[in-house]
N, C-alpha and C positions, 0 to 999 in steps of 0.2 A: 729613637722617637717612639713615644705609645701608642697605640691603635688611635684611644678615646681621652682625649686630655678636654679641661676645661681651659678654657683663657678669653679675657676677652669679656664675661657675661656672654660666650658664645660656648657648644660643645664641640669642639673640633672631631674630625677622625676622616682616616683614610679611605679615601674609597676602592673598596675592594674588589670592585665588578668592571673595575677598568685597569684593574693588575694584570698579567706583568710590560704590558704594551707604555703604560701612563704612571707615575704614580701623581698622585693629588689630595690635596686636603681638601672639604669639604667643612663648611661653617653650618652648624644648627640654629637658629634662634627660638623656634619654639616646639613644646614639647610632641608635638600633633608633629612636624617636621622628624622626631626623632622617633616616633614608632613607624612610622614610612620607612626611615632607615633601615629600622631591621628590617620589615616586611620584605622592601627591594634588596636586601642582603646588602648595601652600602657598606653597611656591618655584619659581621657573623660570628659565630661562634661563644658558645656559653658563657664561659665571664666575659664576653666582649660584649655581647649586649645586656648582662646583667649591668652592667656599670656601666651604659649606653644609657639605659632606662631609670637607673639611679640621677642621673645626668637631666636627663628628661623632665622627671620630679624638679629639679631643682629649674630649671628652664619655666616649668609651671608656676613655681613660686614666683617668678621673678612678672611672669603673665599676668599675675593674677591682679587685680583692681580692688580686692576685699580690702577693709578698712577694719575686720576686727580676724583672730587670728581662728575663730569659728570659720567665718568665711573664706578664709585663704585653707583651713584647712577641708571645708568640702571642697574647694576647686581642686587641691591635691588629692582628694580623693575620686574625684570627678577623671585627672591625668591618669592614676593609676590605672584607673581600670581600661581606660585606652590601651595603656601602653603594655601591662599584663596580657592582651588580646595578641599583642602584632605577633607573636609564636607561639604555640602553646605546646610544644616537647620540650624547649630546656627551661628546667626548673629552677637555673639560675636568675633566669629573668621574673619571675615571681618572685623568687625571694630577697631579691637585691630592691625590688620596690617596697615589698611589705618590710623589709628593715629600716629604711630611708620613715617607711609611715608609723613604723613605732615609734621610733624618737621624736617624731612629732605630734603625735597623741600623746606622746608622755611629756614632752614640753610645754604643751599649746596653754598652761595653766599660767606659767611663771615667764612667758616671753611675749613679747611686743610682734605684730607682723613682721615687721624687720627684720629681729632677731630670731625670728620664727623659718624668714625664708634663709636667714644665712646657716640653722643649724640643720636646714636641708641642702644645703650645699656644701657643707660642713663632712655630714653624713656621704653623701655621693663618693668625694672624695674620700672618704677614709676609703671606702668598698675599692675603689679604685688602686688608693695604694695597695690594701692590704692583697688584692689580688698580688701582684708585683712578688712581694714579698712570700706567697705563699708556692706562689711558682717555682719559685728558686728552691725554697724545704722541698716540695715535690719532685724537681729535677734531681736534686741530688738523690734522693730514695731512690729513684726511677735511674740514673746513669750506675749506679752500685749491683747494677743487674743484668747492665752489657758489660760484655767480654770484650778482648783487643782481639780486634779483626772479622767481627761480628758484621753480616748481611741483616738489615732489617726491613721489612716491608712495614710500610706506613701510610694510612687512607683517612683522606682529607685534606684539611689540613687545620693542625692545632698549634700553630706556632705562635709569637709574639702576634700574630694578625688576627688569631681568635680569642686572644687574649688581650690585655691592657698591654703585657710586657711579656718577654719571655717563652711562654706557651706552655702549653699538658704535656703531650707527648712528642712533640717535635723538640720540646724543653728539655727533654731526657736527652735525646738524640744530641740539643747541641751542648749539653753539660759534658756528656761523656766524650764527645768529639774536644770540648776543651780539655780534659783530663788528658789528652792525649791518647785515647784511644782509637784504632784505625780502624773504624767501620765506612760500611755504604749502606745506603738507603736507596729500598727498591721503592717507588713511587707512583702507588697506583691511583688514574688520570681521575678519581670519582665521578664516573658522571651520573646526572648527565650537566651539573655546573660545572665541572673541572675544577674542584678546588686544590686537586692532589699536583696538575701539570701545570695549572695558573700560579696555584698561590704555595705549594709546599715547595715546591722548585724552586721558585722564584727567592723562598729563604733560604733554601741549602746554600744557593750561589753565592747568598750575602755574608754566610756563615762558612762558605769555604770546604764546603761539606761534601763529599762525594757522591755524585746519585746517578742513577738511571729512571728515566720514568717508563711506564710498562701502562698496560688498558687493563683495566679490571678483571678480565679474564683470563690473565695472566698467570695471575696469582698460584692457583693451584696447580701448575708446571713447577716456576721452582719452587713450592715446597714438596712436590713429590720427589722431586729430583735432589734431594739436600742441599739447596743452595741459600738456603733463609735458616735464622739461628734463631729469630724474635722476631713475632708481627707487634705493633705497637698502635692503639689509634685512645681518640679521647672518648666522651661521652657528652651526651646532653641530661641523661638522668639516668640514675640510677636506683633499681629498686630494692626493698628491705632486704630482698633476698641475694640480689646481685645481678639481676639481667639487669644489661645494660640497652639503653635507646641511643642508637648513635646512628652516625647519616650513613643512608640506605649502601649495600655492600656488605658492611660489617658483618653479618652476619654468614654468609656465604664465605667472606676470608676465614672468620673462627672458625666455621666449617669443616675448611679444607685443612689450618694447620693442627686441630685438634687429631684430624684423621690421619695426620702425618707424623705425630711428637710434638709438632713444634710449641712454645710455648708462649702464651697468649698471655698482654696485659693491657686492661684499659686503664688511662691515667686521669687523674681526675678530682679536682677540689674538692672535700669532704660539700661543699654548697651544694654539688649537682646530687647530692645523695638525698634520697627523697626515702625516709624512711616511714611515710603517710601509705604508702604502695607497696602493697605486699609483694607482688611479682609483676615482670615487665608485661605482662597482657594489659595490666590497668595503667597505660602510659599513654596517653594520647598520640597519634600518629598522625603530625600534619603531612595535609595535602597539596603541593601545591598545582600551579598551572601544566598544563599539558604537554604548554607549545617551547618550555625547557626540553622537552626530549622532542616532540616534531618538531622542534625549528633547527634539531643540529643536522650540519649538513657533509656534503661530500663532493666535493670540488667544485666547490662553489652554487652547488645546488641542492635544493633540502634532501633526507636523505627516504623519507617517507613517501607516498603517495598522498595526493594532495586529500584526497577523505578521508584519511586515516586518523585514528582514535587513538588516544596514548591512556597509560595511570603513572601518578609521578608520587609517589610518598616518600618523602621529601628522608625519613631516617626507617631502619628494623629496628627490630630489636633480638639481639644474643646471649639466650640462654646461659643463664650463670654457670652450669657443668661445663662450658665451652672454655670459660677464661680459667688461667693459671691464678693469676691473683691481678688485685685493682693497689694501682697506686695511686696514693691521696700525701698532701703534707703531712701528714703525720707518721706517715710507713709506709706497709704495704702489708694489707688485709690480703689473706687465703684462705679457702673455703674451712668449713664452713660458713658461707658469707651469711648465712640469717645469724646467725651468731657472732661472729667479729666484725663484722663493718661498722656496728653499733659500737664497739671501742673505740673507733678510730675520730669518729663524731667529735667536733673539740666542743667544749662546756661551752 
């Protein structure tokens, strides 16, 4: 099943803030409904709500009451900028709208509203398949890099659930796990949403996959101690040079396996590559609520004091000297990354 499928004149997607307790589909009907999603993380992860928001668009059209395709196309333009707000670190969701709005600035001449809203549904879905498909070219580059019997530590989670289908870096993991390769995956719990002990867990089990989950501060144990071969995680953007923005952690893992040998890859659809940014300082760094970290508790009681102040930013971002190399569908780019990430770009 996809994360984010259409059917219906509805957007379907799983809701992922009541994994691994529930699973449940959730229905969208309009597109004000599906930038909420991402915001509450219903959805998450970079093509998952690129093609969440692509989705959205086409929800808009279907909104919209204009009678000439001028009009239907400011209302689309009106939804965009809604739905471009609900995150503003991964750059797939920006760009998977302003492609959804080219095609219909480039249409709006020679199509009827009608025709107008179905080739923004048209468009959605393509983004949607073509994720699918590019996951899969990704995986394989990215499994061609694990060894038989390989430990890997893995933070977040980037599987078929941050994706349409499949996943970034949890996608390597289950390609090479299919090839028949015997690895395990160390599993750290991300907090403070736990997407590494909710939602990356919750895939290995489906996949058959060996894991242990461990607390984020784990981490630099065993890789002092040699017991990790490849830390692996995704990204939300990445910049010209190769710092990557991914959810908060990452930075502190590449850290410690840099200072250890170990070696380091973000995986990652050439989409999240934002080659407008020179280096990861100029990446916007949301913030979210507080009371994600003061409301988690400890047996059964919060684990803060009740006045207590929290900061929550939500991804870091790691330094391009920290990573081995970034895998994208096309390969796998190694430094110098201001210079070869730019090859990897498809036309």
């Amino acid at each position: 099943m996809r994360t984010v499928f259409w059917e219906d004149r509805q957007l379907r997607m799983i809701d992922q803030r009541i994994l691994p307790n529930r699973f449940e589909i959730v229905s969208l009907c309009g597109h004000r409904a599906v930038a909420q999603s991402i915001q509450d993380m219903t959805v998450r992860g970079a093509p998952a709500i690129g093609a969440a928001a692509a989705f959205g668009l086409a929800l808009a059209g279907f909104e919209s009451q204009a009678a000439s395709t001028s009009g239907l196309l400011a209302d689309l333009q009106a939804a965009s900028t809604l739905l471009k707000s609900a995150r503003p670190t991964a750059v797939n969701l920006a760009w998977a709208v302003e492609r959804v709005m080219a095609v219909a600035e480039r249409m709006k001449a020679e199509s009827s509203v009608d025709e107008l809203r179905q080739l923004v549904l048209d468009e959605a879905q393509r983004i949607a398949d073509e994720d699918v498909q590019i996951n899969r070219r990704m995986a394989e580059h990215g499994a061609a890099l694990i060894a038989d019997g390989d430990t890997i530590i893995h933070h977040c989670n980037t599987g078929a659930l941050a994706t349409v289908d499949w996943g970034t870096a949890l996608g390597v993991i289950r390609t090479a796990h299919e090839q028949g390769k015997r690895i395990h995956v160390l599993v750290d719990e991300t907090r403070p949403r736990l997407q590494g002990a909710r939602l990356t867990a919750w895939e290995l089990e489906q996949y058959g996959i060996p894991y242990e989950i461990i607390s984020d501060n784990m981490s630099g144990h065993f890789l002092r101690t040699g017991q990790v071969q490849k830390v692996l995680f995704g990204a939300d953007r990445v910049a010209a040079n190769g710092d990557v923005a991914n959810k908060i952690g990452t930075y502190m893992l590449a850290l410690a396996a840099h200072a250890n040998d170990v070696p380091v890859y973000a995986v990652v659809p050439t989409s999240t590559i934002d080659l407008s940014l020179a280096h990861g300082g100029l990446i916007p760094i949301e913030e979210r609520d507080p009371a994600e970290v003061l409301g988690i508790q400890f047996q059964g009681e919060p684990v803060a004091p009740k006045q207590a102040r929290a900061r929550n930013p939500a991804f870091d971002v790691t330094p391009h000297p920290l990573l081995t190399g970034i895998v994208t569908e096309n390969g796998v780019a190694y430094p110098p990354f201001e210079v070869n990430l730019n090859k990897f770009i498809s036309p």
